[in-house]
N, C-alpha and C positions, 0 to 999 in steps of 0.2 A: 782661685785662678783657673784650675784644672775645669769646672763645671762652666765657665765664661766661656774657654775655649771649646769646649764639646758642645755649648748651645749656639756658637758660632760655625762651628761645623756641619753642623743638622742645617742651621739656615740657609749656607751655603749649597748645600747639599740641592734640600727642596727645589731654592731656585735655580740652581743651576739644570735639573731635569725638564722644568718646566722652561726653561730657555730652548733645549735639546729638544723639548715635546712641542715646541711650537706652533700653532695652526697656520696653514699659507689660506689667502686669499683672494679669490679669482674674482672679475668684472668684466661683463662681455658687452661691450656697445655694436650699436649698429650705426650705418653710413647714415642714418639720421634719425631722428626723435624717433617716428614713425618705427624705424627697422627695432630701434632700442627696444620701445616699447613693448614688440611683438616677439623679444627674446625674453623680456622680461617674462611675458604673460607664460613661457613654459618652466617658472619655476625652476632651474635648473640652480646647483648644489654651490654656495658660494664658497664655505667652507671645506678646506680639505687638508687631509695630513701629508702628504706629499706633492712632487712634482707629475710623478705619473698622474696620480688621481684628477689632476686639473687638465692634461691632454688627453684622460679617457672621458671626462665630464665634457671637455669642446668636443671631442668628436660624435658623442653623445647626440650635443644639441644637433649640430648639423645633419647627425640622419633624423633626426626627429622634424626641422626644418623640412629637408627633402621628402619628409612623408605628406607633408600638410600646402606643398605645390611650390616651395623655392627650390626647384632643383638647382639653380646655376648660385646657389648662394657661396662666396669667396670668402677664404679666411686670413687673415693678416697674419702678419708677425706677432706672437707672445710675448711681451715686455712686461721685464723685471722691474718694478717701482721701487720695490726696497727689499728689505731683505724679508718680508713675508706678505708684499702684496705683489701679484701680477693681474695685465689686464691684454686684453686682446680685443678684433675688431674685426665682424663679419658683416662682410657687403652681402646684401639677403636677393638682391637685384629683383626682377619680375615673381610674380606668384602666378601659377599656371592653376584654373580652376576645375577646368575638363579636360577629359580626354577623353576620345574616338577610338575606340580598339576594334578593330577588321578581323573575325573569324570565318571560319569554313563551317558551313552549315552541316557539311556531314559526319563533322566533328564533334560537337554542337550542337543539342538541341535546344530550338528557341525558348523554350517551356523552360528548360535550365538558367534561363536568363532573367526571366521576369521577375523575381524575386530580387533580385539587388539592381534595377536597371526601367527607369520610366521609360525611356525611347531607347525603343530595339528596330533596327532595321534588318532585310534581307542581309547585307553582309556586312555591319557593323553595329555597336550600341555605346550610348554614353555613360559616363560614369562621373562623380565628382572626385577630382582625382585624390582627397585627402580618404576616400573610399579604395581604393584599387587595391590596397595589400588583403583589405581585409575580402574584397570580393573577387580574387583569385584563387586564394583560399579555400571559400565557397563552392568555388566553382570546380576544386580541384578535390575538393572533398565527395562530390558528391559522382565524381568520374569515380574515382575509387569505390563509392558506393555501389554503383554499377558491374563490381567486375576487376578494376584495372586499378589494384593496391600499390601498384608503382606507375604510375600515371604520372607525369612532371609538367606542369604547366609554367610558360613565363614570356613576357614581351619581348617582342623585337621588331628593329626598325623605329624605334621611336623617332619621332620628330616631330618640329614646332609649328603648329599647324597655322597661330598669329598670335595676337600679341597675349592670349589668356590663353589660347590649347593648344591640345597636344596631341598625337595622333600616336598611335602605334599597331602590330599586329599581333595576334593571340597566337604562338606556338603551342600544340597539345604532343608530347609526347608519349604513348602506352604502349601497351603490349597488344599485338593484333590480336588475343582469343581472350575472353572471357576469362576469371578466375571461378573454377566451379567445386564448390567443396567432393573432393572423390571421398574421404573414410574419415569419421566420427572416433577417434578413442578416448573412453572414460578413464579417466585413473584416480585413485582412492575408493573407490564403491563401482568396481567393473560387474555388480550381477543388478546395477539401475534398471530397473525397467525400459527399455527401448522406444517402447508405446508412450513412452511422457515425451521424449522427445524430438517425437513426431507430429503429435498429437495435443501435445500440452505448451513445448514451448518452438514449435513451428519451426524445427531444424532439425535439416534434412540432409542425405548426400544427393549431390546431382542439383543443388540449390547454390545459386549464385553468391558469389564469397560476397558477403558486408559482415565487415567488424563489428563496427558501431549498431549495427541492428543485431548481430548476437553478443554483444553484452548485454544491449539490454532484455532481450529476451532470458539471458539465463537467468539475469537478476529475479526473474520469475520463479527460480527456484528457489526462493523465500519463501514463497506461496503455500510450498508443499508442505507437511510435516514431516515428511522422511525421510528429505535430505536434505544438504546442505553447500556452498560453495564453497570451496575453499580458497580458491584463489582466481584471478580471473583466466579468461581463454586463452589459452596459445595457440600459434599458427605455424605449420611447418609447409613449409613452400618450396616444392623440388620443379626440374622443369618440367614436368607433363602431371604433376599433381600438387592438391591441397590436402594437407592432412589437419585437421583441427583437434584440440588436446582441449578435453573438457575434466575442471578438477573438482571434485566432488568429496561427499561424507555421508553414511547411512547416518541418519539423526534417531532420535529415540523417539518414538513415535507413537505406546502404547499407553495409555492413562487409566487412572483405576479414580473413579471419582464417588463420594458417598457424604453420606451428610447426618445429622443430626438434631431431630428438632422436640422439644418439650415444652409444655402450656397447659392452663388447667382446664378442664372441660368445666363448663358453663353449669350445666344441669349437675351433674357430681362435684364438683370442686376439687375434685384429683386431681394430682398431676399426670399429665399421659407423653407417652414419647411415640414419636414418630420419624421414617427414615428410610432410606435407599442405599441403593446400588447400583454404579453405572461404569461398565467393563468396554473399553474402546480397544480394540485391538488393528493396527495400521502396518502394510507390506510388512507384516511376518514373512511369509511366502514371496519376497522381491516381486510383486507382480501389481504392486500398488493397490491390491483390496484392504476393505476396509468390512470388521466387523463390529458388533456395536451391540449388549445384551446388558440389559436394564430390568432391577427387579426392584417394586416398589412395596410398602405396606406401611399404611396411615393411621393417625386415631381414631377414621371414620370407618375402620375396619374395611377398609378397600386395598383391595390387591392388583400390582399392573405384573405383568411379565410383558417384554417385549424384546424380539431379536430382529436385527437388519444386518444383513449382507451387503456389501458394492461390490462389483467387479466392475472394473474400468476395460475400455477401450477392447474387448474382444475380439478374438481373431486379429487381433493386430487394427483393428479398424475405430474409428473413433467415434463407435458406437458402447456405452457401458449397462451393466442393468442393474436394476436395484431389487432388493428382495426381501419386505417387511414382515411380521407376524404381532401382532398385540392381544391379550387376553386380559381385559379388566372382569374383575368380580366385584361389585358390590354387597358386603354381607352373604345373607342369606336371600336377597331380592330379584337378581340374575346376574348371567356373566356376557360380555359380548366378545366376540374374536375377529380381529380386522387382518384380511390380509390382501398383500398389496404385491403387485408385480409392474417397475416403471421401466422402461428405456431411456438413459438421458444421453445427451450429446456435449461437452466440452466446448464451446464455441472456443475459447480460448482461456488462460488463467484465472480470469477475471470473473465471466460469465458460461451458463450451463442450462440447458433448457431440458424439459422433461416431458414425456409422457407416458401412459399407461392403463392397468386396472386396478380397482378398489371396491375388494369385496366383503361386506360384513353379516355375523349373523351370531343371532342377541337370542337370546330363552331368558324368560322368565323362570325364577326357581320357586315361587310365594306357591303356598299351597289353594289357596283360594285365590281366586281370580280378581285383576286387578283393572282397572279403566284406561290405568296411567301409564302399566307395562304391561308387555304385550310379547311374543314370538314376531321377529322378523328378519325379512334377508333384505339385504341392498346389494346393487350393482352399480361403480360408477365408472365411468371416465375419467381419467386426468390428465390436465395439463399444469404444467410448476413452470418457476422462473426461477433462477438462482443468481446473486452477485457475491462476494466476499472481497475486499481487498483488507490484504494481509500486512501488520507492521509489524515484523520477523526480532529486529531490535529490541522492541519493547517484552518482555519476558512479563510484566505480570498482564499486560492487554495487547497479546498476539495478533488480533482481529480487531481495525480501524472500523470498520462498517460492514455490515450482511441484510443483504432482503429477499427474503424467499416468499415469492407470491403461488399463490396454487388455486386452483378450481376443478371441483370433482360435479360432473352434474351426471345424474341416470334413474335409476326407477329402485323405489321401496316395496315388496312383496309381504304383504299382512293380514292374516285375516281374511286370504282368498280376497286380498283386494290390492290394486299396482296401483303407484302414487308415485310421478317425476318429483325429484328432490335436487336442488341444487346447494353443494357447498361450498364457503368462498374464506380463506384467511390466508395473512398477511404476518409474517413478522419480522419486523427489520429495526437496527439500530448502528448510532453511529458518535464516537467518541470526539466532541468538539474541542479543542486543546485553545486556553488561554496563552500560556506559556509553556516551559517544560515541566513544573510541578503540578500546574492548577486545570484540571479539563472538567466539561461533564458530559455524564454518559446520557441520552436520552435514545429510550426504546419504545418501539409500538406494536401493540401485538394487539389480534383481533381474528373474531371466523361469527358466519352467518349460518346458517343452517335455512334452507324455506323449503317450507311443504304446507301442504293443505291441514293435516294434522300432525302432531307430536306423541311422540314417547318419554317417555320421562329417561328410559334406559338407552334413547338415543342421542339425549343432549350432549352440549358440548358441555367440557368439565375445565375449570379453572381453579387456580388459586396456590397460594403456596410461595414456596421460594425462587421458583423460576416463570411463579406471575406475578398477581399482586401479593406483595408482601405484608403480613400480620394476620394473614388468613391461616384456616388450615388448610391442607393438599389434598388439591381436587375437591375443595367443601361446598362451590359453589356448581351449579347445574344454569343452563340459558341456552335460547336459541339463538341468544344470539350476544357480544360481548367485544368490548375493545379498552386496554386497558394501556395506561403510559406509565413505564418507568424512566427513574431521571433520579443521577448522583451527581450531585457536586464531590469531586475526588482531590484529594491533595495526595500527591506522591511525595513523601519522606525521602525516600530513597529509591535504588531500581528495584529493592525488592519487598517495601513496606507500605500502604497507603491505607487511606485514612476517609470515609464517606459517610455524607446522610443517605436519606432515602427518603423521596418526595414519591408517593405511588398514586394514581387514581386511575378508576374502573367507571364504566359504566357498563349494565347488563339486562334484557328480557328475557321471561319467563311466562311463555304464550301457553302452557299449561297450565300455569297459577295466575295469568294476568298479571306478570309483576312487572316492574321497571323500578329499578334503584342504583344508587351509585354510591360508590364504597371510598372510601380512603385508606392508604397506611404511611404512616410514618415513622422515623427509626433514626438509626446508624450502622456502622460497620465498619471494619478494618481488614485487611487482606494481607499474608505477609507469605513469603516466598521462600521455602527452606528447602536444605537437600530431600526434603522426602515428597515436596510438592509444592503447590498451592494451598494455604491452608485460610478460609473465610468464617468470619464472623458476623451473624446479623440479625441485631434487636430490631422489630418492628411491632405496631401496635396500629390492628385495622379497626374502621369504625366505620359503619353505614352514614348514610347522609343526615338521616335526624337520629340518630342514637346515641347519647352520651359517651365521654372518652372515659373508659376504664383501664385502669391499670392491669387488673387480670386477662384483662382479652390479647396481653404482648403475646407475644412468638421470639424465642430463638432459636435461629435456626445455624448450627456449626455442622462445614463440609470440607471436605479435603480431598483435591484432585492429584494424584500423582502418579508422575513419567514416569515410564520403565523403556 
């Protein structure tokens, strides 16, 4: 009996909450089929748990009504049908289609207008009037753009022009002076270089206050590697000044990157290893330089040394220069030493343009005399082009797309004899994204060389892990060469991913007459730890007509890491 009564209790119980919890239900007609209709079509919420909720739901519709031209729309009395239905009944009257707004031109520029407004006249323009909130708006935003961050814009005088318009006039309220940023302060990383922010992300004092244009400009400070946002702008606005609060972070900025690659040599059947070193060093000095020393040594007994300098924006001016030196040795065959001095320019975050001099000069070291190498100097010209856009987010692929184009043309000095020589390469790539797992990389890299005659110790050199892959580094010589990489990548994770490797070359060799085209094929994996970037990558090259062997793989293991 006791369990009878306590599972009569619970029942009770249940329904009596759900009695308590009951849903009210709203129905809003109109003065006829037609008006019904047109309240049906905005969806509004039939269901609701209280009384309030159903007169903030009708007053809801009614400004949404008066947005779409029923201004005079009339609302009835609410009646209670029973005890959880109610309905009510809005007279929707005329729908107003247009309206005429009357401004003062020297408020006002027409050019501000044309963007939301087919017919503009001297002192009025039309508008559809289910338009008008959002193209006030517009219009009020982009006063503020100008200058005048407390600008208030709003109608007055409306009236019924006939039986679909409407007429009104545009009030502009502002401040009579301009908003002009006077003083910049950083905070989190107050020793930023000042020249970036003049220079790089085009904010300045004495420049006309727009919000909306420096956020996005700072967002450019993703771009950098040395610092960081931390939160967005603030603005401190007293009466005869603007003060702007930029929040910032020194980011880590210096990379130690090196690698590791072993394979048998063909002719011996040894195993040999081969491998680098490459020291990036960025604003140690808070002055935004960058330096860059690279030492290399291969199985083909070839040595590179190479250091490059930047200094940005000098003297404060948005003028930077660049300062190269490289020393390859071949063997015992010769060494060449290139050195180079550019001026570039910052156009803006994105883009950088160069120019300068490129001066090289090669000895032969062969004890007897050779056909093929020679003693020579060259002098060139350059001019470069530079793009980068940066995707800061992504931690294992920092950099969406890059293309640096360049041409060096001037004269070779050899053998008591001068020969114009022009060189021309390109290398640019860019990460095409399926979804957020699935992207591929495709790159193109290429350089010409032309002159009358060749040097063997002036060719250009490819091959290896940061060209085509399954080769060995710098194996190949050409004057000429252009070669595609392309990974299909699956990202596991943000710090794991997973790729093939589809590589093809094509190359000449105007000294041996040759022309041939190479392939590699492979995979890889990249995975993302506290000590760095750490990659992995089997690849296995093969000429055009030469069978696929298994000995000719390459692997090549490198690890980049931040400090």
């Amino acid at each position: 009996m006791k369990k009878v009564s306590f599972l009569l209790l619970i029942i009770y119980i249940l329904f009596s909450s759900e009695l308590f919890c009951q849903n009210l239900h709203l129905k809003i007609d109109g003065n006829t089929e037609h008006e019904t209709s047109t309240i049906d079509s905005l969806s509004y919420i039939k269901t609701h748990k209280d009384y309030r909720s159903i007169e903030h739901e009708i007053d809801s519709i009614q400004k949404r009504l008066l947005k779409i031209g029923y201004i005079e729309n009339e609302l009835k009395n609410i009646i209670k049908i029973n005890d959880s239905s109610f309905k009510t009944q809005i007279h929707l009257k005329k729908k107003f289609n247009t309206i005429y707004i009357y401004y003062n031109e020297t408020e006002i520029e027409r050019s501000l207008l044309e963007p939301i407004s087919k017919n503009i006249f001297d002192d009025y323009f039309e508008l559809e009037f289910s338009k008008t909130e959002s193209a006030l708006n517009f219009i009020n935003s982009k006063i503020s753009d100008e200058g005048f961050p407390f600008s208030k814009l709003y109608l007055s005088n409306i009236k019924v022009q006939d039986s679909s318009n409407l007429s009104a006039e545009l009030i502009v309220k502002s401040e009579t002076k301009k908003r002009i940023i006077s003083n910049i302060i950083i905070k989190g990383y107050e020793k930023f270089p000042r020249s970036y922010l003049k220079h790089f992300l085009k904010i300045k004092p004495s420049q006309v206050f727009d919000l909306t244009k420096i956020k996005n400009k700072t967002n450019q400070l993703n771009n950098l590697r040395f610092a960081n946002e931390i939160k967005s702008p603030e603005v401190l606005f007293s009466k005869d000044s603007t003060t702007l609060y930029l929040y910032l972070e020194k980011a880590k900025s210096n990379s130690f990157d090196g690698f590791l690659g072993f394979g048998t040599n063909e002719e011996t059947n040894q195993l040999e290893f081969d491998g680098y070193l490459n020291l990036n060093l960025t604003n140690n000095l808070n002055f935004g330089e960058s330096f860059k020393l690279l030492y290399k040594s291969d199985e083909n007994d070839q040595k590179t040394f190479q250091a490059d300098l930047t200094l940005p924006y000098l003297f404060k001016s948005p003028i930077g220069i660049d300062l190269g030196l490289r020393i390859f040795r071949k063997d015992s065959s010769f060494t060449t030493i290139n050195q180079a001095l550019k001026l570039h320019y910052q156009i803006n975050s994105k883009h950088k343009i160069y120019t300068g001099l490129l001066s090289t000069e090669s000895n032969n070291l062969l004890e007897n005399a050779s056909l093929t190498i020679s003693d020579y100097k060259t002098q060139y010209y350059t001019l470069a082009y530079e793009f980068t856009k940066a995707q800061a987010y992504n931690l294992l692929f920092p950099i969406n797309s890059k293309l640096y184009l360049e041409t060096n043309f001037g004269e070779r000095k050899a053998l008591n004899i001068q020969e114009k020589q022009t060189q021309l390469s390109i290398d640019a790539f860019k990460i095409f994204y399926l979804n957020r797992k699935n992207s591929v990389f495709l790159r193109l890299n290429g350089a010409s060389l032309n002159s009358n005659t060749y040097f063997e110790n002036e060719l250009l050199r490819f091959g290896g892990i940061n060209s085509i892959r399954g080769f060995e580094e710098n194996s190949l010589f050409s004057s000429l060469f252009g070669l595609i990489n392309t990974e299909y990548r699956y990202q596991l994770n943000n710090s794991i991913y997973i790729h093939s490797i589809i590589d093809a070359a094509y190359f000449e060799n105007k000294i041996i007459d040759t022309k041939e085209k190479l392939f590699g094929y492979g995979f890889g994996f990249g995975i993302l730890t506290q000590a760095g970037l750490f990659r992995f990558n089997y690849a296995n090259g093969k000429s055009e007509n030469q069978k696929f062997k298994l000995s000719n793989s390459k692997i090549h293991i490198s690890l980049i890491a931040n400090f």
